[in-house]
N, CA, C and O of each residue as an XYZ file, in Angstrom:
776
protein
N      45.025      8.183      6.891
C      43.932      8.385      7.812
C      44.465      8.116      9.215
O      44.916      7.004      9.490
N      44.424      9.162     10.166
C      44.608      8.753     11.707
C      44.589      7.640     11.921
O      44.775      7.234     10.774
N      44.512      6.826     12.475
C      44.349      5.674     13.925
C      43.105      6.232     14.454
O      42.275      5.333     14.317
N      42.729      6.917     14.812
C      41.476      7.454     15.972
C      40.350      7.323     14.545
O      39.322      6.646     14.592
N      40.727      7.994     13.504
C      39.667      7.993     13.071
C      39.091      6.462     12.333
O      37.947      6.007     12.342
N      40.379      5.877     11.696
C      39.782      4.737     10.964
C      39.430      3.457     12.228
O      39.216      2.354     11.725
N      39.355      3.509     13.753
C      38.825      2.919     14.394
C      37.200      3.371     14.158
O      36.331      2.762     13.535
N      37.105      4.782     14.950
C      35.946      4.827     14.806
C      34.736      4.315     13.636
O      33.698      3.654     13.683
N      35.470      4.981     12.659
C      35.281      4.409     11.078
C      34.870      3.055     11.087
O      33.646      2.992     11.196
N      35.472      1.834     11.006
C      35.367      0.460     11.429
C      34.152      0.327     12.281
O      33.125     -0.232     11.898
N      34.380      1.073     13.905
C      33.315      0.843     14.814
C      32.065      0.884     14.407
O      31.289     -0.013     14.736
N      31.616      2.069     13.525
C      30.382      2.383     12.920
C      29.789      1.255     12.181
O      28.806      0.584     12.497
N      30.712      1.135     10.917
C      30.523      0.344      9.763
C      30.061     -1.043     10.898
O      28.945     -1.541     10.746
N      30.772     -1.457     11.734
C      30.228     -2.956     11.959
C      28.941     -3.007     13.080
O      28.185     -3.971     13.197
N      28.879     -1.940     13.754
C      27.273     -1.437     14.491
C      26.307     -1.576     13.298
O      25.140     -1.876     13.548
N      26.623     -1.418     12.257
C      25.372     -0.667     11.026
C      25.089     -2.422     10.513
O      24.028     -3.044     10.563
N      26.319     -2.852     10.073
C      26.431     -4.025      9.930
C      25.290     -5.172     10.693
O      24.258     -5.671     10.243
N      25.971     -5.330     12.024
C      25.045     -5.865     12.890
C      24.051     -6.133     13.205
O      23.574     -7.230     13.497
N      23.317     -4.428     13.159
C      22.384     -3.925     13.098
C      20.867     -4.515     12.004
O      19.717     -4.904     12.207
N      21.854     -4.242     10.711
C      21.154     -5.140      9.557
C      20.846     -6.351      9.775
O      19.689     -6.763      9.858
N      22.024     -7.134      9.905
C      21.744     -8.812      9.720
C      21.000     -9.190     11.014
O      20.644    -10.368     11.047
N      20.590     -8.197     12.432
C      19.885     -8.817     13.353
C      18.268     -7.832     12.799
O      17.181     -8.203     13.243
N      18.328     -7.039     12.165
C      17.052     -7.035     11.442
C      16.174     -7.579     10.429
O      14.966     -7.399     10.275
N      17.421     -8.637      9.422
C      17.045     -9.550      8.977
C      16.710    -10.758      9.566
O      15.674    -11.233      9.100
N      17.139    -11.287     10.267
C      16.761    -12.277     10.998
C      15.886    -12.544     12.300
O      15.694    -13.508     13.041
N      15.490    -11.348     12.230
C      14.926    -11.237     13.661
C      13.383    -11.918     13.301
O      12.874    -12.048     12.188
N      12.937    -12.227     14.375
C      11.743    -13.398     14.500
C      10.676    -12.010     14.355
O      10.906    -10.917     14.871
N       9.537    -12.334     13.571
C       8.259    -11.501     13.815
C       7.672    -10.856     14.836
O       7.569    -11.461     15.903
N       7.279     -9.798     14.744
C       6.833     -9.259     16.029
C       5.236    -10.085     16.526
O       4.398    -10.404     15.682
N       5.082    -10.292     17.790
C       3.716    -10.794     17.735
C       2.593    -10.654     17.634
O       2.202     -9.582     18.097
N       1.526    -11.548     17.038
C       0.284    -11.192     16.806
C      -0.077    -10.190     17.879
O       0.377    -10.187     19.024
N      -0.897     -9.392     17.397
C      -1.430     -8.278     18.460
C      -2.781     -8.588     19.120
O      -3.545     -8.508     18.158
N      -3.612     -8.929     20.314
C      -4.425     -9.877     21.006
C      -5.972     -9.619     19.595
O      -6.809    -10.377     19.105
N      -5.681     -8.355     19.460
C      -6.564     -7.841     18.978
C      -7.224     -8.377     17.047
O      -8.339     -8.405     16.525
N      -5.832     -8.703     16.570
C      -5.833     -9.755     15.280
C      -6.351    -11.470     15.679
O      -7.128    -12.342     15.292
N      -5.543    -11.262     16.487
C      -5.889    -13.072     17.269
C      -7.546    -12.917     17.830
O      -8.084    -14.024     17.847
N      -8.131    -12.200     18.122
C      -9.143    -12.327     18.338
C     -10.101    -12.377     17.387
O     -11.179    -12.957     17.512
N      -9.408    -11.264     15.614
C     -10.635    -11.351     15.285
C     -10.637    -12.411     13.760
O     -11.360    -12.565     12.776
N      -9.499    -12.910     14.246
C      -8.993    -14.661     13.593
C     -10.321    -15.359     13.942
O     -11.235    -15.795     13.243
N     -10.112    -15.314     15.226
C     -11.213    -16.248     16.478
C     -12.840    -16.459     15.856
O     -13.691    -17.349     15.868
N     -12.709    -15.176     15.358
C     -14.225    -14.497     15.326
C     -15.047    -15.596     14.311
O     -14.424    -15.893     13.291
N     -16.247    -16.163     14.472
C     -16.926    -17.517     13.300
C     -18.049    -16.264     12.696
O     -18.959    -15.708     13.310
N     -17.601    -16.078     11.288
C     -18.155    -15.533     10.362
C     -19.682    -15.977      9.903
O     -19.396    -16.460      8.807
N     -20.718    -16.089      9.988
C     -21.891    -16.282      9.268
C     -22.620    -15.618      8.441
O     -23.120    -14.566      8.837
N     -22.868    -16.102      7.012
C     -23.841    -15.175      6.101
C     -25.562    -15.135      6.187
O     -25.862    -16.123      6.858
N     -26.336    -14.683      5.940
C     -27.659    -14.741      6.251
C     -28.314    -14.170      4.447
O     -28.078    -13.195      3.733
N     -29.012    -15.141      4.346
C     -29.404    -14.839      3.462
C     -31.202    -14.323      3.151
O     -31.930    -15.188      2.663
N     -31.652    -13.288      3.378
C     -33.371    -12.892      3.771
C     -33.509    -12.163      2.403
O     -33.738    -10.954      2.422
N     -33.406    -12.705      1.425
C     -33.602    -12.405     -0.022
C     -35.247    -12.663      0.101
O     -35.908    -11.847     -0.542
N     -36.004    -13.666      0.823
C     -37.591    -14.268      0.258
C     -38.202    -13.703      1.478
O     -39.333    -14.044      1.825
N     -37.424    -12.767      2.205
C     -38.468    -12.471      3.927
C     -38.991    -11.294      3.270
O     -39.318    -10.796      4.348
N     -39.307    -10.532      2.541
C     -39.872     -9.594      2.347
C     -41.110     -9.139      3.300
O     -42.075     -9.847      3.588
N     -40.868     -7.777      3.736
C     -41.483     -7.219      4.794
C     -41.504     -7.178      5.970
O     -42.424     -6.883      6.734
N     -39.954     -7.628      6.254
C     -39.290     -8.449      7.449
C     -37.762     -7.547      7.384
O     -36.973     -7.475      8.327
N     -37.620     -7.042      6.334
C     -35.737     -6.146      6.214
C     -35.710     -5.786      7.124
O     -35.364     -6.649      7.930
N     -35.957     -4.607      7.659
C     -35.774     -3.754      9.157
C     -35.809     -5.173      9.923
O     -34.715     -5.540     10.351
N     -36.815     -5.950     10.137
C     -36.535     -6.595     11.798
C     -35.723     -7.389     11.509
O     -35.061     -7.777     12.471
N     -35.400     -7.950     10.265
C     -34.029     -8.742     10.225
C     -33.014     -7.817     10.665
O     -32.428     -8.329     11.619
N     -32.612     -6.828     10.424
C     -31.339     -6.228     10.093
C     -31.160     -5.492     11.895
O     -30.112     -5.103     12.411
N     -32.469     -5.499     12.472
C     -32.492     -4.867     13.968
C     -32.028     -6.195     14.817
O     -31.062     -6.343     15.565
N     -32.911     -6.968     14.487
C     -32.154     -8.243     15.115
C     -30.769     -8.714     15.213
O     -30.171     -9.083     16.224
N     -30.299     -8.631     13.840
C     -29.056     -9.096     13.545
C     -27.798     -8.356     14.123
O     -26.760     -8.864     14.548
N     -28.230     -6.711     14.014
C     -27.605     -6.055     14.733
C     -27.754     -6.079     16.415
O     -26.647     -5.972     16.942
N     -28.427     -6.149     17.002
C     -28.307     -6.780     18.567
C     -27.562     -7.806     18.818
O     -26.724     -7.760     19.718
N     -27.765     -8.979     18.000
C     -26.593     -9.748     17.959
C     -25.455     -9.450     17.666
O     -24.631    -10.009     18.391
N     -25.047     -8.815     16.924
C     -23.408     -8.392     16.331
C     -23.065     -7.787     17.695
O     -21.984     -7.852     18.281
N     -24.428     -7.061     18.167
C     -23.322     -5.745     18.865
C     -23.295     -6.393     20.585
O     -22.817     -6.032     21.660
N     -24.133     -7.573     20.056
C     -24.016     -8.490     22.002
C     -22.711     -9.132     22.023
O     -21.732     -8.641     22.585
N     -22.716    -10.248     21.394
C     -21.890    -11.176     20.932
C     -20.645    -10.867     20.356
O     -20.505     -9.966     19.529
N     -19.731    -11.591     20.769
C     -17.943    -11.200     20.645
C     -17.445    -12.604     19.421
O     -16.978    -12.343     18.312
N     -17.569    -13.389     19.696
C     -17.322    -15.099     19.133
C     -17.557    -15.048     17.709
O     -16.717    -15.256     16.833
N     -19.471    -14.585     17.468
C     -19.698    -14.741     16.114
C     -20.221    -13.389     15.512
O     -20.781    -12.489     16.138
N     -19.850    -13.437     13.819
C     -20.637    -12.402     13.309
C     -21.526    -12.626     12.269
O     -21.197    -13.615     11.614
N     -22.570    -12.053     11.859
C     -23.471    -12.352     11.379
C     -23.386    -11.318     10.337
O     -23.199    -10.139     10.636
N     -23.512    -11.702      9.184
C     -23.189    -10.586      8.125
C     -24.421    -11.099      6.877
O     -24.964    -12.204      6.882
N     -24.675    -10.010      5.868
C     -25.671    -10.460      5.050
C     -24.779    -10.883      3.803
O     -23.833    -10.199      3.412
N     -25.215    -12.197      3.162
C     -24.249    -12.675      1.840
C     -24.744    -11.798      0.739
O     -25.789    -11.167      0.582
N     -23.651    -11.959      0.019
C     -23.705    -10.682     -1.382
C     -24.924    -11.910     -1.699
O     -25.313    -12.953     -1.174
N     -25.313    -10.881     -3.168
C     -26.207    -11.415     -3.992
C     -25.529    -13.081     -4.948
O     -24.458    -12.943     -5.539
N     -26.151    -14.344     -4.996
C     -25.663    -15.240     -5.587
C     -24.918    -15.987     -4.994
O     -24.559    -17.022     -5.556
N     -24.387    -15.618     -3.442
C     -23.341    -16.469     -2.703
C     -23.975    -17.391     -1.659
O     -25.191    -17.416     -1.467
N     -23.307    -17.966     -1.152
C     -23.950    -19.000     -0.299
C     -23.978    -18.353      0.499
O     -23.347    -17.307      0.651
N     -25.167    -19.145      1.582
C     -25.579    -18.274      3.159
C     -25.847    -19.668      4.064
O     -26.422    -20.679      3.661
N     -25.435    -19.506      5.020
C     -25.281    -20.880      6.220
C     -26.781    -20.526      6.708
O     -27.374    -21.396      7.345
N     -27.399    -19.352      6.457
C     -28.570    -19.130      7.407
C     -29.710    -18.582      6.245
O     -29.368    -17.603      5.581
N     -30.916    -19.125      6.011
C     -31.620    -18.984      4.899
C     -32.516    -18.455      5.829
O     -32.726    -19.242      6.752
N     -33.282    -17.110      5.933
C     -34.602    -16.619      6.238
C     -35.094    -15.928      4.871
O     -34.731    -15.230      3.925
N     -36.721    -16.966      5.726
C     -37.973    -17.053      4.785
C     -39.081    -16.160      5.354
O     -39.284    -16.466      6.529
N     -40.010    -14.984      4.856
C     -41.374    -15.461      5.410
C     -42.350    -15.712      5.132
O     -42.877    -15.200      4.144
N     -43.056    -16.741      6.025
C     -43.806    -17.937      5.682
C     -45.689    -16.765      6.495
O     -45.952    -15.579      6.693
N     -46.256    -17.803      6.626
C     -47.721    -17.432      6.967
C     -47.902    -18.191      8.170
O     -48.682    -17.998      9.102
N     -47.204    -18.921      8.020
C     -47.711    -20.023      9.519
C     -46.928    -19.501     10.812
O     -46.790    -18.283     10.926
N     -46.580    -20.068     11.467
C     -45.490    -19.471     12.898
C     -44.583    -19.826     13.013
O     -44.277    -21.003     12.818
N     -43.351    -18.383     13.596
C     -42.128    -18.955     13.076
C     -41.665    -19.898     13.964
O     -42.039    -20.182     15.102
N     -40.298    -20.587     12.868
C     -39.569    -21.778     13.923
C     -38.138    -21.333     12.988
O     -38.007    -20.460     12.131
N     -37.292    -22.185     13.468
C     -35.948    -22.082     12.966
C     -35.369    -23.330     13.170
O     -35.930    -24.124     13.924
N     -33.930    -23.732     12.397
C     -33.412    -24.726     13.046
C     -32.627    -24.396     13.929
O     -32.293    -23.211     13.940
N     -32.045    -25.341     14.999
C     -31.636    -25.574     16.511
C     -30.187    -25.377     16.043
O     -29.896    -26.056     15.059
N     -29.240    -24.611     16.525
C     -27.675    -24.792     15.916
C     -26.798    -25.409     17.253
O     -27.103    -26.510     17.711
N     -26.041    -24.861     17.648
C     -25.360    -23.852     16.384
C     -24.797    -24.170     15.117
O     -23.995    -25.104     15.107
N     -25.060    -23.564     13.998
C     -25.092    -23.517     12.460
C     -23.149    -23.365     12.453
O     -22.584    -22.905     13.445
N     -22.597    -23.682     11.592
C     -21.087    -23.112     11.506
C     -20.800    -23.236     10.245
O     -21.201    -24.001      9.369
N     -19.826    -22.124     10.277
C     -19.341    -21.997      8.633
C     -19.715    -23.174      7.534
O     -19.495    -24.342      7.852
N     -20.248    -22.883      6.313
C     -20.528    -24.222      5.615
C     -21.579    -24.938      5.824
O     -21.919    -25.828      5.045
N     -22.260    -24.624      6.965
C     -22.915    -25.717      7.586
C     -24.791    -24.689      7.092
O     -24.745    -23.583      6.553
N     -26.104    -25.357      7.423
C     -27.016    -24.807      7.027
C     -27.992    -24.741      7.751
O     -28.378    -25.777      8.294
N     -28.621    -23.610      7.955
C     -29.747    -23.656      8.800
C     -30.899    -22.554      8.300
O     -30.813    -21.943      7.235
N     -31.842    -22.429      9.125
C     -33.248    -21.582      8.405
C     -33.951    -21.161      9.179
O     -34.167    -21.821     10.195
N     -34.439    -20.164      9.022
C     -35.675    -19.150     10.144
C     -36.642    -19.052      9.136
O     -36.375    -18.860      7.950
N     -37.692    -19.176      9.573
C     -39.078    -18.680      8.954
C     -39.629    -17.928      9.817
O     -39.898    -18.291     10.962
N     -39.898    -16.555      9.241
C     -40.778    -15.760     10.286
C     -42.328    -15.827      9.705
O     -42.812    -15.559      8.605
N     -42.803    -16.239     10.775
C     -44.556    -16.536     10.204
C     -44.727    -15.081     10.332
O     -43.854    -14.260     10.609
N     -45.944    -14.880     10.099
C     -46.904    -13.600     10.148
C     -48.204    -14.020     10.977
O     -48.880    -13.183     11.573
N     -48.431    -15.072     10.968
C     -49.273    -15.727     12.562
C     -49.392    -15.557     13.854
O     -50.310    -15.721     14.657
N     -47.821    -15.039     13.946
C     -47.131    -14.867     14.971
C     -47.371    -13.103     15.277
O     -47.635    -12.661     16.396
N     -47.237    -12.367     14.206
C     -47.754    -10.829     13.744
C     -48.718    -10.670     13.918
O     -49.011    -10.071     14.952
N     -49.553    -11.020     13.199
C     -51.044    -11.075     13.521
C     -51.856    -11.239     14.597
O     -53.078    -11.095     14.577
N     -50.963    -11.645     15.868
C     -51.401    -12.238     17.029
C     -50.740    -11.351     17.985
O     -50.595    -11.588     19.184
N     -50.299    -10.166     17.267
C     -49.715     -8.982     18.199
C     -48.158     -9.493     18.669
O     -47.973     -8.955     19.761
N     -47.000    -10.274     18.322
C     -45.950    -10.329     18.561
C     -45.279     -9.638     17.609
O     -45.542     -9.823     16.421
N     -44.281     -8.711     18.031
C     -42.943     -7.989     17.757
C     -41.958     -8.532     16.923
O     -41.072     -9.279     17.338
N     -42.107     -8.128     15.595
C     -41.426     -8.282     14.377
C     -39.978     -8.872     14.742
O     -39.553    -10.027     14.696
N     -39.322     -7.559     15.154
C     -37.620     -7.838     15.553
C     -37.615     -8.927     16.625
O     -37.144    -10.064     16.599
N     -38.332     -8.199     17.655
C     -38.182    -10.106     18.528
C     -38.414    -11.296     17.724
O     -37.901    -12.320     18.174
N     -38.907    -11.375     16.905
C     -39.080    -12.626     16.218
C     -38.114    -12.645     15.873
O     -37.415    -13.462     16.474
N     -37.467    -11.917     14.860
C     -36.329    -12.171     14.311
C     -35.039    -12.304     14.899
O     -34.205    -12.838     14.169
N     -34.591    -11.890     16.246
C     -33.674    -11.799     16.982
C     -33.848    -13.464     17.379
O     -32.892    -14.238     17.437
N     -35.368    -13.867     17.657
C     -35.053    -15.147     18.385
C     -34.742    -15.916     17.576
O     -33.624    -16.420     17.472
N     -35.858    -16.157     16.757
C     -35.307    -17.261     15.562
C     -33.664    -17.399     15.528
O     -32.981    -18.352     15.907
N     -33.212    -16.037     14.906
C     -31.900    -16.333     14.664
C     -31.048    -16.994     15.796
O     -30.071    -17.673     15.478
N     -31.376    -16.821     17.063
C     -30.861    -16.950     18.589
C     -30.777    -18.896     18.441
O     -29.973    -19.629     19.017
N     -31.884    -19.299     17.490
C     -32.069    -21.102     17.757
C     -31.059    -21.133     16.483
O     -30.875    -22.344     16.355
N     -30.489    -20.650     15.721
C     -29.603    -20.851     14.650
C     -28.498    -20.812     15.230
O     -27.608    -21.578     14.860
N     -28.289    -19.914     16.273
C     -26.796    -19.833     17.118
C     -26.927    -20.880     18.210
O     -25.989    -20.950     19.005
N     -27.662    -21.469     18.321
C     -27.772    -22.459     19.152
C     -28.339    -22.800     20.341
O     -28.133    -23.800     21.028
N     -29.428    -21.433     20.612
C     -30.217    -21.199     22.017
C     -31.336    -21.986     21.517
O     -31.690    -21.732     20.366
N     -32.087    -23.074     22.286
C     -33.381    -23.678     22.534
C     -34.033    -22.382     23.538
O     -33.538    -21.499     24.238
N     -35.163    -22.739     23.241
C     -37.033    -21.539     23.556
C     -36.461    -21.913     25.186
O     -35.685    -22.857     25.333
N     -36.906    -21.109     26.338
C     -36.837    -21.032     27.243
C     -38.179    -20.673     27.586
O     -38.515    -19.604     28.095
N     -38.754    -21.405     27.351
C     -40.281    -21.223     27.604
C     -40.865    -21.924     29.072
O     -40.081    -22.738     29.560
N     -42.058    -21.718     29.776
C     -42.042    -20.213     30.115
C     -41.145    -19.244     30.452
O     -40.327    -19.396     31.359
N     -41.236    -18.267     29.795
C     -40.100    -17.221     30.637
C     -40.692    -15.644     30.934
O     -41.851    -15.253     30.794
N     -39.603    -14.943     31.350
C     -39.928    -12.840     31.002
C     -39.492    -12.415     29.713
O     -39.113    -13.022     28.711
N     -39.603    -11.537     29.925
C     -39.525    -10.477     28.946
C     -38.167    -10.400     28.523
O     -37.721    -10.487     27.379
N     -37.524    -10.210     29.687
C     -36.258     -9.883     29.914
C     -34.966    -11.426     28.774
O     -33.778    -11.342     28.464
N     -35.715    -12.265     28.584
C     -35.317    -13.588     28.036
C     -35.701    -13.676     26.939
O     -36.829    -14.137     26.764
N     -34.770    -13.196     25.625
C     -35.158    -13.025     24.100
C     -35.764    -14.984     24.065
O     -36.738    -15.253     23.362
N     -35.296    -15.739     24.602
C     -35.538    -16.647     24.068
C     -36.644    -17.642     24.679
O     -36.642    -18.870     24.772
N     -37.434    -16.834     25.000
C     -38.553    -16.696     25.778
C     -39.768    -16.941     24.769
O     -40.637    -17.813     24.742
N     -39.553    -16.065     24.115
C     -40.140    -16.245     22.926
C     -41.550    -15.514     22.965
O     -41.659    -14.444     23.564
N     -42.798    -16.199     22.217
C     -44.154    -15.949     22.798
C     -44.669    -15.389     24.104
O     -45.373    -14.411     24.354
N     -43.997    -16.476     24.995
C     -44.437    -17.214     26.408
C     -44.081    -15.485     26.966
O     -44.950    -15.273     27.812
N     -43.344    -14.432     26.863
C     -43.482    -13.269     27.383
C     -44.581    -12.508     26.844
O     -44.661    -11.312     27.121
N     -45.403    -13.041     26.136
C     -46.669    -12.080     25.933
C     -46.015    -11.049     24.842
O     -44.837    -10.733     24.676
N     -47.555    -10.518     23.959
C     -47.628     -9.534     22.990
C     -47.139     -8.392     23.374
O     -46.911     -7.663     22.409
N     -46.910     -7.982     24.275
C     -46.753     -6.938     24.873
C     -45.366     -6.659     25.661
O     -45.296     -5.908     26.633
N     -44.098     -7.480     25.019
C     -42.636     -7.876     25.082
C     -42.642     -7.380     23.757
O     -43.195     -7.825     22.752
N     -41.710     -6.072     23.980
C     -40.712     -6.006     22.333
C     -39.287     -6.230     22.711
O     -38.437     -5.927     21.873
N     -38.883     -6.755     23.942
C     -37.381     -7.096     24.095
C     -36.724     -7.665     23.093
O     -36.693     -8.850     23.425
N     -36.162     -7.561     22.041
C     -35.241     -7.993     21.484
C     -33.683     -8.202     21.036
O     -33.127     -7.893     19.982
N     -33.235     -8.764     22.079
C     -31.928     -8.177     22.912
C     -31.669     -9.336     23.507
O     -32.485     -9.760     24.326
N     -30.540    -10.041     23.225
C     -30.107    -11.552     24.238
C     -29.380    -10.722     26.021
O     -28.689     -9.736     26.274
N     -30.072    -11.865     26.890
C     -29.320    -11.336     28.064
C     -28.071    -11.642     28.395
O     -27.456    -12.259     27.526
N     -27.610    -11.449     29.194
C     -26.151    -11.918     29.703
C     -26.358    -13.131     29.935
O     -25.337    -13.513     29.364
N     -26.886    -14.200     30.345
C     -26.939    -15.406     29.756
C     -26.825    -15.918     28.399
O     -25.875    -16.491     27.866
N     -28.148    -15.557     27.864
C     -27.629    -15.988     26.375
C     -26.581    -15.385     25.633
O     -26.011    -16.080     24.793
N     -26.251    -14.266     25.795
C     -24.833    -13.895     25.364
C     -23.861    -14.650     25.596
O     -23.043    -14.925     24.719
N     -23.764    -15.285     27.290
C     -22.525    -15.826     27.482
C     -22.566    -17.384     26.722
O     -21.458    -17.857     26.472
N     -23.752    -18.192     26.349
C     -23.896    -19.203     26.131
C     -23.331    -19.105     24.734
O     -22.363    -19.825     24.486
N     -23.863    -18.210     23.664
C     -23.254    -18.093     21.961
C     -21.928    -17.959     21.819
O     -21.138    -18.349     20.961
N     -21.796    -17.200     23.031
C     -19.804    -16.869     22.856
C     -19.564    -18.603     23.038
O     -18.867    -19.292     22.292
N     -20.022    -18.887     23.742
C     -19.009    -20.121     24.455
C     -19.158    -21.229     23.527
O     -18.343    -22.144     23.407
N     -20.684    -21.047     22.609
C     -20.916    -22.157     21.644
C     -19.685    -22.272     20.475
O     -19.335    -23.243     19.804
N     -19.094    -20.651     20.516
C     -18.479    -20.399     19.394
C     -17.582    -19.671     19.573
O     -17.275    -18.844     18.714
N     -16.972    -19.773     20.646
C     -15.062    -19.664     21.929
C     -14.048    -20.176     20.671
O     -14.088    -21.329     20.242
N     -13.000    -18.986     20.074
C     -12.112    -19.159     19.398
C     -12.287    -20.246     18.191
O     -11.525    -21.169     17.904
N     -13.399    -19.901     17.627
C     -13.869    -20.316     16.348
C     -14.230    -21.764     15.982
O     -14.388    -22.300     14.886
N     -14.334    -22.352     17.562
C     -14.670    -23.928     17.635
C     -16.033    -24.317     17.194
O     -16.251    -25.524     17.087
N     -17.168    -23.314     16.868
C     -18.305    -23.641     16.274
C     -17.504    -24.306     15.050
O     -17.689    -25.523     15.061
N     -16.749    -23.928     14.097
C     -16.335    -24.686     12.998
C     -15.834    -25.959     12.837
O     -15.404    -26.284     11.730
N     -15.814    -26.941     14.007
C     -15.599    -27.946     14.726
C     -16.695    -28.784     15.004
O     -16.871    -29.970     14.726
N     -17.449    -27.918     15.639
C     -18.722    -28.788     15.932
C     -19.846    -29.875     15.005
O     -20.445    -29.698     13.944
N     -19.798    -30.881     15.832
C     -20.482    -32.185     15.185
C     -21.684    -31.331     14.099
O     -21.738    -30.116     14.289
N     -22.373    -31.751     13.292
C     -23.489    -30.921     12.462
C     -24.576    -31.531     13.267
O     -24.698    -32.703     13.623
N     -25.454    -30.358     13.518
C     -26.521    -30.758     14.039
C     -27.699    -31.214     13.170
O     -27.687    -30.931     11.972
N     -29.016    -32.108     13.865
C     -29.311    -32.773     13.610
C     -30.613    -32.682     12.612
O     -31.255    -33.611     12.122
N     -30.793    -31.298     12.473
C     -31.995    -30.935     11.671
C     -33.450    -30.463     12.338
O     -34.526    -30.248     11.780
N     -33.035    -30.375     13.889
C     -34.348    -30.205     14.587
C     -34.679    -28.512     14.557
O     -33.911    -27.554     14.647
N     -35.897    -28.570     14.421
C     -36.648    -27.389     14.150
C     -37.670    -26.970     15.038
O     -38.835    -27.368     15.048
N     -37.123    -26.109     15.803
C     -37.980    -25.495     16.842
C     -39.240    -24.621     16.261
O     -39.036    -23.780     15.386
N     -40.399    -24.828     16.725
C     -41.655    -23.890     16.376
C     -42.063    -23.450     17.673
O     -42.149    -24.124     18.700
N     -42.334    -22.076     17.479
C     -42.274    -21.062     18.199
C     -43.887    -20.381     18.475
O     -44.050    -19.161     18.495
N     -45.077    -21.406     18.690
C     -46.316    -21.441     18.113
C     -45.990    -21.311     20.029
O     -45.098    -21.782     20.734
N     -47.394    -20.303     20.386
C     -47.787    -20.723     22.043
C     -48.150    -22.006     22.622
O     -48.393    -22.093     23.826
């Protein structure tokens, strides 16, 4: 074999070489912001198995939240599994507990029909309630414009929709998955009666 060629020959073989063992060893490429974020993300199940006649405004509610909110998601638990968030509906007026609720952890909405009956907006109910499970207290008096306003905006509010306030407040309750951190709250139960 030439000289010219069994250099080249050699040259190749130890490029290819190289090549390999710095592809074996090479450090992982990095998380992409977009995995790391949805690491971040605090998962919640909801369980409205006993709200009957309430599906749609649960599921309208829940979706305003998903689609406000970046931090947490709110998902419905299969049949038989645990749910951090139990909605009921009851006859009296709704209340919920005060959160924020976090993985494992337990909380509850009751949507009265008191509250229906008295001309308030199904899904707003349900958007708010759930809103004191993520950890917003009633902002009473308020507008319209303030899901967590509650009543105090009158029968005649179907806003059900958190504002850029309360949006920014749930993210921040639950900023890179630190709701799963948080002390357990204390069992207080907001009622949502005028």
């Amino acid at each position: 074999m030439p000289h010219s060629i069994w250099i080249k020959s050699a040259t190749a073989a130890a490029a290819i070489t190289l090549a390999a063992a710095t592809a074996a060893t090479a450090a992982p490429a990095p998380e992409p912001a977009a995995a790391k974020a949805a690491a971040a993300v605090t998962t919640l199940r909801y369980d409205d198995s006993r709200a009957a006649g309430w599906e749609s405004a649960i599921a309208a509610g829940v979706a305003n939240w998903n689609a406000t909110v970046k931090n947490v998601k709110l998902v419905e638990a299969a049949p038989g599994t645990r749910a951090e968030i139990q909605i009921v509906a009851t006859s009296g007026w709704p209340q919920a507990t005060l959160g924020p609720v976090r993985p494992g952890g337990s909380a509850r909405v009751e949507l009265g029909s008191q509250a229906v009956s008295q001309g308030h907006d199904k899904t707003r109910i349900a958007a708010h309630e759930i809103g004191h499970n993520l950890g917003l207290p009633d902002t009473k008096p308020g507008p319209c414009t303030q899901l967590m306003s509650g009543s105090s905006a009158g029968t005649t509010c179907k806003n059900a929709t958190p504002n850029a306030t309360e949006k920014a407040r749930v993210d921040s309750l639950y900023a890179n998955g630190a709701a799963a951190t948080l002390a357990p709250t204390h069992g207080r139960v907001l009622v949502d009666a005028p």
